[in-house]
FIMARPA-275753 format. One record per residue (C-alpha): x, y, z. Coordinates in steps of 0.25 Angstrom, whole numbers, plus 5000, padded with zeros to 4 digits. Layout:
// FIMARPA-275753
XYZ/...
END
This chain:
// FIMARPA-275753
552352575186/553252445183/553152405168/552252295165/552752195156/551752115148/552152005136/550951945124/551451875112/551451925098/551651855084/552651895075/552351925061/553551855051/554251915042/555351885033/556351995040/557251935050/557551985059/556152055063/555852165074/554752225078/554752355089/553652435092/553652535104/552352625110/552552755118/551152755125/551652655136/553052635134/552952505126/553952445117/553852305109/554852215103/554852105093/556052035089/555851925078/557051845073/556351765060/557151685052/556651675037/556851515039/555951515051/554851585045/553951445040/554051385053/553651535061/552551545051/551951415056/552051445071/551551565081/552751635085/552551725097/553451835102/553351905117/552952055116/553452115128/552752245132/552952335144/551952425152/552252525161/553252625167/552552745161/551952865167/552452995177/552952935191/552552995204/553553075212/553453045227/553253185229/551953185219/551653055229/551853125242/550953235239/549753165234/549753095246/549853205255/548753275247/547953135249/548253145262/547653275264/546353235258/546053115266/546453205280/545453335273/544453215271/544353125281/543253165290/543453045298/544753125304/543553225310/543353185326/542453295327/541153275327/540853405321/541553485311/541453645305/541053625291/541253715279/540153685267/540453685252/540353815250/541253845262/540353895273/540453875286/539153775290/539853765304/540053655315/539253515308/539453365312/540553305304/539353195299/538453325296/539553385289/539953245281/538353245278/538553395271/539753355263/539053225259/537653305254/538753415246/539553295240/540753355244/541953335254/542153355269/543553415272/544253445285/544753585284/545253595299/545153445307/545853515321/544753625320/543753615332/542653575326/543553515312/543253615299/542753535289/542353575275/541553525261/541953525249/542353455237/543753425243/544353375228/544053515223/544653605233/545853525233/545853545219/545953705221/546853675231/547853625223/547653725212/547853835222/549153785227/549653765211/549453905209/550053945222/551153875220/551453915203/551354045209/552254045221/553153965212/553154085202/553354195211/554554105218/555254115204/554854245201/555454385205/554754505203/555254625200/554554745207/555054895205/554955025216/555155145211/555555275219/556055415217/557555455223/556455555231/555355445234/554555485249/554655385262/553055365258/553455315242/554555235248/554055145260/552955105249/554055075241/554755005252/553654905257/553454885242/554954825240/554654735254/553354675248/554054645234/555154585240/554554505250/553654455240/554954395232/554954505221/556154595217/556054745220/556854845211/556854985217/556955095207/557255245207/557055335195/557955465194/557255575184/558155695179/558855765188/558455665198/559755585197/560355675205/559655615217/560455485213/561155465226/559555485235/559155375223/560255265229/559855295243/558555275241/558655155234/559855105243/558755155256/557855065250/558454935249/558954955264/557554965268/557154855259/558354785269/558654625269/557154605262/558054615247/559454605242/559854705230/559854625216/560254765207/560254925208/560655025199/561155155205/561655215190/560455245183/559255355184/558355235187/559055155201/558755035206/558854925215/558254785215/557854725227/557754555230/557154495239/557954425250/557354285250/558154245264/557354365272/555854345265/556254175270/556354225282/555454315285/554254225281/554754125289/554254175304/552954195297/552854045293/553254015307/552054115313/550954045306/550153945314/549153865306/547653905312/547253755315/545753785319/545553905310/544353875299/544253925286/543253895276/544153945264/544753815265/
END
């Protein structure tokens, strides 16, 4: 908002100090005063017998958190989005599928019979699915669900955003002797950690006398990881100790690319109704 600049007259009070300045400034809206009063001594009798105005100049304005376009954008879209979810008028059909208050399906109305139901409820009248055949139509209080809405997607969004920057650390452990059943539960374990984004760190513990199965250890561990294949690149291992390891990452270039064909695949259902929405 531009600054407003205003101007009023003020009457100096006299004093025998020359020169005399006066400078007073408020932080609650950014204002700021001055006074500059050059008084002679000599010149004091004939200031006495006269009024002696001085311009106080005051600026408004120029305070307050500015708008991003982006922040501008997306209100309108959201605005936009009402008015298309409201406007009835949109509706060529003269009867509609309606979805009550308490979403149950009351079936095939009249648009004006199902206007007439929202009026008598005190509620809204949104179009769910305008290309259906007949149009699905719903009431409710339309501010309130777009409320949880919006709530919804913040948490979705705090928690996507939290699992993005975080990597979990999961932990499989086998013997040097483990059987195929023990070790393909293992294995599909490892695929679901690391398509899900989490670190997988596959251990074998040797007891005793079993170090001297440290070579069956290795290529177990090195099986393993082959079978694991391009799904995870090896971040550590340790081959020296009784307790071996390797650590497993996930490989974000294959996960990308598989989920992409499944994008492609999904076709939007435009006639398909559902009252949980």
């Amino acid at each position: 908002m531009a600054g407003i600049t205003t101007s009023f007259a003020s009457k100096p009070i006299l004093s025998k100090t020359t020169p005399f300045h006066s400078s007073f400034s408020s932080k609650l809206f950014g204002l700021r005063f001055n006074h500059v009063y050059l008084i002679n001594s000599s010149s004091c009798s004939s200031l006495s017998s006269s009024a002696v105005t001085s311009p106080v100049t005051a600026r408004f304005g120029g305070g307050g958190p500015r708008r991003s376009s982006n922040d501008r954008r997306r209100q309108q879209s959201d605005a936009e989005d009402d008015d298309k979810a409201l406007d009835i008028s949109s509706i060529r059909s003269a009867t509609v599928r309606l979805i009550d208050q308490k979403q149950e399906m009351v079936g095939v109305v009249s648009k004006s019979e199902a206007i007439r139901m929202a009026d008598e409820a005190d509620l809204d009248l949104v179009i769910l699915s305008p290309d259906a055949d007949p149009p699905v139509l719903r009431i409710m209080d339309y501010n309130k669900y777009r409320y949880e809405q919006q709530k919804k997607k913040r948490v979705s969004q705090k928690k996507s955003a939290g699992k993005a920057s975080r990597m979990d650390l999961k932990e499989l452990k086998m013997g040097y002797n483990i059987d195929q059943h023990d070790y393909s539960v293992r294995m599909r374990a490892a695929q679901k950690f690391l398509k899900d984004g989490d670190k997988v760190k596959v251990i074998v513990n040797l007891k005793g006398r079993e170090n001297e199965f440290r070579n069956k250890a290795i290529e177990l561990l090195k099986r393993f990881q082959s079978e694991v294949g391009e799904l995870a690149t090896e971040e550590a291992k340790s081959f020296s100790d009784r307790n071996m390891f390797i650590v497993l990452v996930p490989n974000k270039a294959i996960l990308q690319k598989a989920q992409e064909p499944s994008k492609k695949k999904e076709n939007p259902a435009v006639n398909e109704v559902s009252s949980s929405v």
